[in-house]
N, C-alpha and C positions, 0 to 999 in steps of 0.2 A: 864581706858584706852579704847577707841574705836578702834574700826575696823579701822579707817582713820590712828592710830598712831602707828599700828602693824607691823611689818617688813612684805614685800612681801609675802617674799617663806613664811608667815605664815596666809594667808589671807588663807580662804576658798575658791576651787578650784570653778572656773567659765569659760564661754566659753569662754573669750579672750586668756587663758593659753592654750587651745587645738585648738585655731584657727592660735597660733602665728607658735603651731608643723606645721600645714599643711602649712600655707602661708612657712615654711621652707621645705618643703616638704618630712616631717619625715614621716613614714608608724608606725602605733602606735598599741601595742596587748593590749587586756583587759586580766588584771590580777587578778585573785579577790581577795578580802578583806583580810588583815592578810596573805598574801602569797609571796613567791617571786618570782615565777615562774606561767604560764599559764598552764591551767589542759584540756583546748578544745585538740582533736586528731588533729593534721594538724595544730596546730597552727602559728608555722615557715614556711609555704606555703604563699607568695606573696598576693594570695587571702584571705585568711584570716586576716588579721593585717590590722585591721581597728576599729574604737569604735561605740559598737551600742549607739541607743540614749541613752541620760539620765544614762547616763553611771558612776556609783560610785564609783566600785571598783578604783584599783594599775589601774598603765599604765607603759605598757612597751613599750621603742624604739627599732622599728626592725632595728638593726644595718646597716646588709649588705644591706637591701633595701630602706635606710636613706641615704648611702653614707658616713657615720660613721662608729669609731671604738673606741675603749675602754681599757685602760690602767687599769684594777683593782689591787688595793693596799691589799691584804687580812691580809698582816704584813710587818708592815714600817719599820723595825728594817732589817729585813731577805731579804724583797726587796730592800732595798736602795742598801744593799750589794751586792746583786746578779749582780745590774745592774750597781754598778762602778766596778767590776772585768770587766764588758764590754765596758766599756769607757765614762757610763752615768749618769751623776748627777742628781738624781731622785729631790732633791729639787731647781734645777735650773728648770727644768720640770713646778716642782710647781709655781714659783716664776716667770715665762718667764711672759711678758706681752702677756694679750690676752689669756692668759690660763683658758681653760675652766676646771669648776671641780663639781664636786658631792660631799656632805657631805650627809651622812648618818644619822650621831648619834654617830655611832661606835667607841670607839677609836681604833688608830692605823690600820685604813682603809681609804682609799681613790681612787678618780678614777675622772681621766682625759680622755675629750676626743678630737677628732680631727677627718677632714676631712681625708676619703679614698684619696688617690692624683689622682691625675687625671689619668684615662687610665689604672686605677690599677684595678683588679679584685677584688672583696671582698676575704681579708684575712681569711683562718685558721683560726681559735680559737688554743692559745695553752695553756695549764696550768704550770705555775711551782711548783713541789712538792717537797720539802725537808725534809727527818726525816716524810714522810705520810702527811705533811701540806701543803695544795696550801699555795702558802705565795705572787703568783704574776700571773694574768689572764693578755692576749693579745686576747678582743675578738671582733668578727664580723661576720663569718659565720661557719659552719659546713663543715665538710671535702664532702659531694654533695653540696653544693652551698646553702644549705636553713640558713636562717637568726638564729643568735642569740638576746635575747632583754636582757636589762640595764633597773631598774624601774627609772624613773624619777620625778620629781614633776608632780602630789599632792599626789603619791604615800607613803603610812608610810612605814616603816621598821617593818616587824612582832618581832625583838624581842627588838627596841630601842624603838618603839611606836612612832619615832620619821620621820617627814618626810622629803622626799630624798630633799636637799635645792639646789639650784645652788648657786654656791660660785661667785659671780658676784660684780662689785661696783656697790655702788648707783646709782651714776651719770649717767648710761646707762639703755638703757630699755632693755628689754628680749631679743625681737627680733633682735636689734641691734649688742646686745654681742654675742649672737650664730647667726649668720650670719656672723659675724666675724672669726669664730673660723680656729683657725690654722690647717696646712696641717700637717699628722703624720711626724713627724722628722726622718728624713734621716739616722742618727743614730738608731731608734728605729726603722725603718720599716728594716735595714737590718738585728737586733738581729732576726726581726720576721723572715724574711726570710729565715733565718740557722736554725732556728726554727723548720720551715715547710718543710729545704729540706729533699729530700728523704733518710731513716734511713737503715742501714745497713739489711740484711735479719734476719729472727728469725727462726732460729736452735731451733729444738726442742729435736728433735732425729735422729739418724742414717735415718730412715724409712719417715720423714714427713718435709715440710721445707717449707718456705712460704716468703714473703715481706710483708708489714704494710699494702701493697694496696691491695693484697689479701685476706687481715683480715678487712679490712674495708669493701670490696665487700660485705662478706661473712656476716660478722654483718648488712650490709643494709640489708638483707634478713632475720634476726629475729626479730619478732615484741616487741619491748621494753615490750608491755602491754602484755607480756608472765606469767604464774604463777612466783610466786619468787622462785622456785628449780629452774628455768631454768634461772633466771634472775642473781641466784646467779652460775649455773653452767656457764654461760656466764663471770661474773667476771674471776673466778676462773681460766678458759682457758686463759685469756687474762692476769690475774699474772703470770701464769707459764711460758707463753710466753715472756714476759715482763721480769721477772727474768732472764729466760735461755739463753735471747737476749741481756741481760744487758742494757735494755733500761724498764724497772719497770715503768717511768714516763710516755711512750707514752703506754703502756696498761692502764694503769688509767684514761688515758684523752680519749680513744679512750671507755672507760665503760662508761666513766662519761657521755661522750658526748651523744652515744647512749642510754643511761635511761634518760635523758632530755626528749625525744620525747615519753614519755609515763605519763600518768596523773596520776600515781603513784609516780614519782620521791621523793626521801626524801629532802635530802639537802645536801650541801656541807660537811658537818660535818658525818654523817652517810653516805654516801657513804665513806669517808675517814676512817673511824672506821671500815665500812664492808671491807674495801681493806685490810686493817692491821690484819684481821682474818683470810685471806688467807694466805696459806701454798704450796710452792709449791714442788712437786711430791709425793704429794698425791690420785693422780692417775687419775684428771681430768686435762687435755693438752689442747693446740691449736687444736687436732683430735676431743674433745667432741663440742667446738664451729662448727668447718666444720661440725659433724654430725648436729646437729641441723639445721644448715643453708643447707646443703642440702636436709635436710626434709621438707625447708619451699620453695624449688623449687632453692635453688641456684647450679648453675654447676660450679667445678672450671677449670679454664681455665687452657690449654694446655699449660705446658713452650714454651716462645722464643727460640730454639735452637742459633741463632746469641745474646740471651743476655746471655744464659748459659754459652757459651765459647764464650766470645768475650776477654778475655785476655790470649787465647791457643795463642803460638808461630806459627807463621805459618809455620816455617818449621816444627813443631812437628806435625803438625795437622794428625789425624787418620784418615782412609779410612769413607768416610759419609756411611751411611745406603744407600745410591741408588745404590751405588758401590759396596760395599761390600756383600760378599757372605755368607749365613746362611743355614742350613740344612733342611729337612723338619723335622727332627727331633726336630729342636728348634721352627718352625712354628707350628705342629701337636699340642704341646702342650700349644700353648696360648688361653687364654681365653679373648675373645674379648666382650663388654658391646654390647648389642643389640641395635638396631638402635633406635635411637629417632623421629620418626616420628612425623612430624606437620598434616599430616593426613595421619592417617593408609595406609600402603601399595602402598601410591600413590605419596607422597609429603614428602620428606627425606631431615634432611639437604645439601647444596649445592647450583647450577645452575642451575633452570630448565626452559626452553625455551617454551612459551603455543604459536602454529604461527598458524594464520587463514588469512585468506585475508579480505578486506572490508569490512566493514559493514554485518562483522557473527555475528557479537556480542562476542570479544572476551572481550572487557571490561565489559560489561555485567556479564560475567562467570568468570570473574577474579574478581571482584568486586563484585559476589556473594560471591564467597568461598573464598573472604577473611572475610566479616563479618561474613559467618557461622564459621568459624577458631575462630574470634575473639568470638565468644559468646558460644563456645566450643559444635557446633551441627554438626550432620549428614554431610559430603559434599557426596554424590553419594552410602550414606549409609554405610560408612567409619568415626568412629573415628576422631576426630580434637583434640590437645592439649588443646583450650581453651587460648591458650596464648595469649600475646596484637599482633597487625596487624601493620605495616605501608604499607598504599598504596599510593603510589607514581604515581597522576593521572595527568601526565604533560602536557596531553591535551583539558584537560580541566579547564573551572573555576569554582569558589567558587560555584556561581549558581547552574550549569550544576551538579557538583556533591551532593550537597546539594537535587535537584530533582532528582537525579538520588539513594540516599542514601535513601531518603523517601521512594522510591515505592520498591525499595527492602526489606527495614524493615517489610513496610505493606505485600509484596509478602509472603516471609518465616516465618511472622509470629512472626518474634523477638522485642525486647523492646529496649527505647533508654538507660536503667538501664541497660540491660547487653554488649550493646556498649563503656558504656560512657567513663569507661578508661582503655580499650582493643584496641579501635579502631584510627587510629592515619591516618593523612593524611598530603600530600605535592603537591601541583601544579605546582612549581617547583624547580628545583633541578642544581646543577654544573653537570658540564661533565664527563665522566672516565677518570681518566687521570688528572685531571685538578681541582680535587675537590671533587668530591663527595665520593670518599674515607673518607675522614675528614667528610663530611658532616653526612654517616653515621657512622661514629664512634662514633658522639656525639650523635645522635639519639639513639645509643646503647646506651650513658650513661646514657641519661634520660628519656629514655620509661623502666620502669620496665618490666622485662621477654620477649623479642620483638623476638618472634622465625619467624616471616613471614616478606619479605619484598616482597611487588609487583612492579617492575616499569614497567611502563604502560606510553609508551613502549619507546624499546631500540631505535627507532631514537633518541629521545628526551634527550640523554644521551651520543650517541655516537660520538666522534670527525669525520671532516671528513677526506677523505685518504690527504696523505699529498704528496707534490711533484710528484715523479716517482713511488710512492708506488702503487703495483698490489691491485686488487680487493681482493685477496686472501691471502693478506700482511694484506691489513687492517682491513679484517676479522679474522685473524688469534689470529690481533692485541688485538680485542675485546675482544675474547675467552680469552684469557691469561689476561686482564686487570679485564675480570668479573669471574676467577678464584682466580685473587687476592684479589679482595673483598672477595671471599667465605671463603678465608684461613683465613680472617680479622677475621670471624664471625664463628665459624668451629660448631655452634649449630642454626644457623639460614638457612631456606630455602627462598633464594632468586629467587621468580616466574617472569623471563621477559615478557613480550609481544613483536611480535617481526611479522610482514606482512610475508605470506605465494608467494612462486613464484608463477606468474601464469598459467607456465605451467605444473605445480611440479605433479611428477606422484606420487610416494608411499609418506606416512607420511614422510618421511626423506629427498626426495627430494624434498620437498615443501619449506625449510626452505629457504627463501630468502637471496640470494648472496651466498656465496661458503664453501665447509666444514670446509673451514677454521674456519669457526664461530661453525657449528655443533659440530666438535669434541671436543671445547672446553668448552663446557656442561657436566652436568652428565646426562640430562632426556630431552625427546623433547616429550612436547603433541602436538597433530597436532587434529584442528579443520577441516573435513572433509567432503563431503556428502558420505554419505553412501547409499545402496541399498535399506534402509527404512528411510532414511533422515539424518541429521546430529550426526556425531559421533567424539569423541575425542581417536584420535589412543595414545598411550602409550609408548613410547620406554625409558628405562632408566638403567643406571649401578646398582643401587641396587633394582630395580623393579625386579622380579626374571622373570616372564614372560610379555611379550610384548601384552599388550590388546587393546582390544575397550571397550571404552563405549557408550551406546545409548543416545545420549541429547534429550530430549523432552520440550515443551514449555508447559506451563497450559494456563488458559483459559483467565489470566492475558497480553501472551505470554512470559511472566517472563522464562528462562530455571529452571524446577524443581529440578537438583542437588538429581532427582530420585537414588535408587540405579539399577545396572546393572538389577537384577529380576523385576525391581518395571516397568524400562524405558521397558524391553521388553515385560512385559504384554499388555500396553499400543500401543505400536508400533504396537503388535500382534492382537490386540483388532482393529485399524487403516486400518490394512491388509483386515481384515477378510470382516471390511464395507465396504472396495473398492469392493472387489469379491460380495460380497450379490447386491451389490447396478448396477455392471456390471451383475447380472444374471438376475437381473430382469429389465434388456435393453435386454432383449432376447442372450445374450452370454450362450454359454451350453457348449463347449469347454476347456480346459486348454486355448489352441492357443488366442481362441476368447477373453476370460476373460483375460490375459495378455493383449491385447492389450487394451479393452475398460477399465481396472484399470488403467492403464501404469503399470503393475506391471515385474519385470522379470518372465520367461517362470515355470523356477525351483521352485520358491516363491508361484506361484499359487498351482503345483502339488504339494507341500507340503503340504497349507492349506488347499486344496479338502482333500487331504486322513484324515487329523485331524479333520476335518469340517462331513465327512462321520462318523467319528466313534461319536463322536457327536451329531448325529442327525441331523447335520445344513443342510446337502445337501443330494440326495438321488442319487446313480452312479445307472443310467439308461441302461445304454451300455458301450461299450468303446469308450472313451473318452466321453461321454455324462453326462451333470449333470441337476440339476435343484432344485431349492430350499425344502428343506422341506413342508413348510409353500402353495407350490405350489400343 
């Protein structure tokens, strides 16, 4: 028999087979040899799922980034049943013209697939288990949105030796039949959908209580490639969960799913034998997963009050906490979590207001500290989290910040490796009110750890006054709309930029338009001139006292983001050269040296008497000076 007389799906693999994926515009993972799954880290990331040259190993279809999904058969007997108790004939399925399908080898396995329908989001994955056995996969993506893959041809099957064939007619070419292929059935896409709605809460105990979305948060934040005690204490939290919740099958799918993304993963079969060895309350709970996961930096979120009680009677409803009255005896004794600072003592989560007027360089400063934030350095000689940044630079473009991100890099000294996926940017953005609520919510969901937002600045976001509305209405308006973001995000520090008045006298009355806007803040920095040049005044609810700091420029003119000791040596050092440099223009006076520095009157007679002990100057008389050196 020659090669010419061999069926297709048995010819040896060549380029027209992975050219017909792309002209389909399939996204394809290299799997290697003998395996069924990908061992690269990231490999369900968008970027990745591609084949390098000369490429030998398995190939996987990345589902949800294909526009595909997948029906797998793991037991024909157990699924056919499952899915006419739902009104679906799994061998009409088969048998539909235009059915696309997968043979493996296996018996009593199979797998159909079909188009996502249009306008649909890539589906959940879900598993069904019976008796410990998956016996029926719906898959396409991972509960964040990252892709699941299917091996396909010229791929073998590690334990049939056999390879994945498409079940196709003769009569038709490859490309043709899958270009074809049908849109998921209407029937099948709602099982999936009851599937994936959302499951009752999991009661653990009296003391601890959660939702499946709060356990999946909290598992996004453990790294699958963790030692196996933690891999298997991770199970184990999610059986007893699972057990206690009477929902056993969505902790298994939700274990399975997350050891997928670790290049250890076993197989379907030993993950299902390690789950059947669990026992639940044996004294590892849903509390040992949270522990862990808040080890690896995850915070759990504050219950919804309107979703705790949202089926209290309203005439029963209880006096709220704003109204009602409590003793200090019940306050004295609470123990309150210390504050989470994004930079020590300066920058707490909330509202904070940074206003300068023109061309101070408030972007500049703002767009410093947030990449020191993000690369977790010094700002003003203060502590940063190190957490990820979004800077929200609305007034400008790609360009402009692109050069303006360069010379800061170069300025402070940082690398684009500890930016790279810290640092997160937007040019522009929907309105308050109007959108960007949503907009960053999802940015919450897909920047990992995102404790800083900057927008820069609040024109560029804010609606304008509407009809008969006062200036003080619609300031008012702001404050309470960019409070409502801050309740959105109750661990994020959200830093505005925002134009100083211009005849604004103290830090607080500088803030452009009316208090309306101020008091709905928790912090106001004010960019300032100061009596030795520019300073950022401080006011805030959980700042305990109200400062300055000294801003100094280096030689760059970059602001150095000095600390308070480092900016006034400098400054002092600045002083000191104006006076020296006025005494030898013949000034001998306080009075005189004030005037030829431009220095204030009190600033001089300070540095004379420190300059005298010093050595620097020599007091001749009263009120007389003149240099040492002279």
């Amino acid at each position: 028999m020659t090669i010419e007389t061999l069926p297709d799906w048995l010819q040896p693999v060549n380029e027209s087979t992975i050219v017909t994926y792309a002209l389909l515009g399939w996204k394809l993972i290299p799997v290697p040899p003998g395996t069924k799954g990908p061992r690269k880290a990231g490999w369900n990331r968008a970027e990745n799922c591609y084949l390098p040259d000369n490429w030998t190993g398995n190939v996987g279809l990345a589902l949800a980034y294909s526009g595909v999904v997948s029906i797998d058969i793991d037991h024909w007997l157990k699924a056919a049943r499952w899915l006419v108790d739902r009104g679906i004939d799994m061998d009409a399925l088969y048998q539909a013209p235009g059915a696309v399908k997968i043979d493996s080898g296996k018996p009593g396995h199979g797998k159909l697939l079909y188009r996502l329908p249009e306008g649909s989001q890539p589906l959940v994955s879900q598993k069904i288990i019976i008796d410990r056995e998956c016996i029926l996969e719906f898959r396409c993506a991972t509960s964040n949105g990252l892709t699941v893959q299917d091996l396909v041809y010229p791929s073998i099957h590690p334990e049939t030796q056999q390879p994945y064939r498409w079940v196709k007619p003769d009569h038709i070419e490859l490309f043709d039949w899958l270009n074809a292929m049908p849109t998921l059935p209407d029937d099948l896409l709602k099982v999936w959908q009851d599937l994936a709605a959302p499951r009752e809460p999991v009661i653990t105990n009296s003391d601890l209580s959660a939702d499946w979305q709060q356990v999946k948060e909290a598992l996004g934040c453990i790294s699958p490639d963790c030692s196996r005690d933690e891999w298997i204490r991770v199970g184990m939290g999610l059986h007893d969960a699972g057990v206690k919740s009477g929902s056993p099958d969505t902790g298994f799918y939700l274990w399975d799913e997350w050891s997928q993304g670790s290049a250890k993963y076993p197989d379907d079969r030993e993950m299902s034998k390690q789950w059947g060895s669990f026992k639940s309350g044996d004294g590892i709970s849903l509390g040992t997963l949270f522990k862990l996961a808040k080890d690896a930096g995850w915070t759990r979120p504050a219950p919804d009050p309107q979703e705790l009680f949202k089926d209290v009677v309203a005439s029963h409803k209880t006096p709220s906490s704003e109204t009602s009255h409590k003793s200090w005896g019940e306050l004295s004794t609470r123990i309150f979590d210390p504050i989470d600072w994004v930079v020590s003592d300066l920058i707490p989560p909330g509202v904070s207001l940074l206003v300068g007027r023109p061309k101070q360089g408030k972007s500049w400063l703002v767009h410093a500290m947030a990449l020191m934030v993000a690369a977790g350095r010094p700002v003003f000689g203060l502590q940063t989290s190190g957490a990820a940044v979004l800077y929200m630079a609305l007034e400008d473009s790609e360009r402009r910040l692109h050069d303006r991100t360069k010379k800061l890099i170069k300025s402070y000294g940082l690398s684009d490796a500890e930016l790279h996926s810290k640092f997160y940017y937007m040019t522009h953005a929907p309105m308050l009110g109007d959108g960007l609520e949503t907009a960053l919510q999802a940015k919450m969901d897909e920047i990992p750890n995102l404790r800083l937002i900057v927008i820069d600045v609040l024109a560029q976001v804010r609606q304008g006054r509407r009809g008969s509305q006062s200036v003080y209405e619609a300031d008012y308006e702001v404050g309470k709309q960019l409070k409502t973001v801050s309740a959105m995000f109750p661990d994020v520090a959200i830093l505005v930029v925002h134009h100083a008045n211009k005849g604004g006298g103290d830090a607080l009355d500088s803030v452009s338009g009316t208090n309306g806007l101020s008091g709905g803040v928790d912090n106001i920095f004010t960019l300032m001139h100061g009596n030795a040049g520019m300073e950022l005044h401080i006011n805030g609810r959980d700042i305990e006292d109200s400062s300055t700091i000294p801003l100094i420029k280096g030689v760059d003119k970059m602001w150095t983001l000095a600390s308070r000791q480092e900016a006034a040596e400098v400054m002092r050092s600045d002083t000191r050269t104006s006076i020296v440099n006025a005494m030898r223009e013949g000034a001998s006076s306080p009075k005189e040296i004030a005037e030829a520095a431009g220095l204030p009157d009190h600033t001089v007679k300070l540095q004379l008497g420190r300059m005298v002990k010093q050595d620097e100057v020599i007091k001749t008389g009263r009120g007389s000076y003149v240099l040492f050196e002279t």
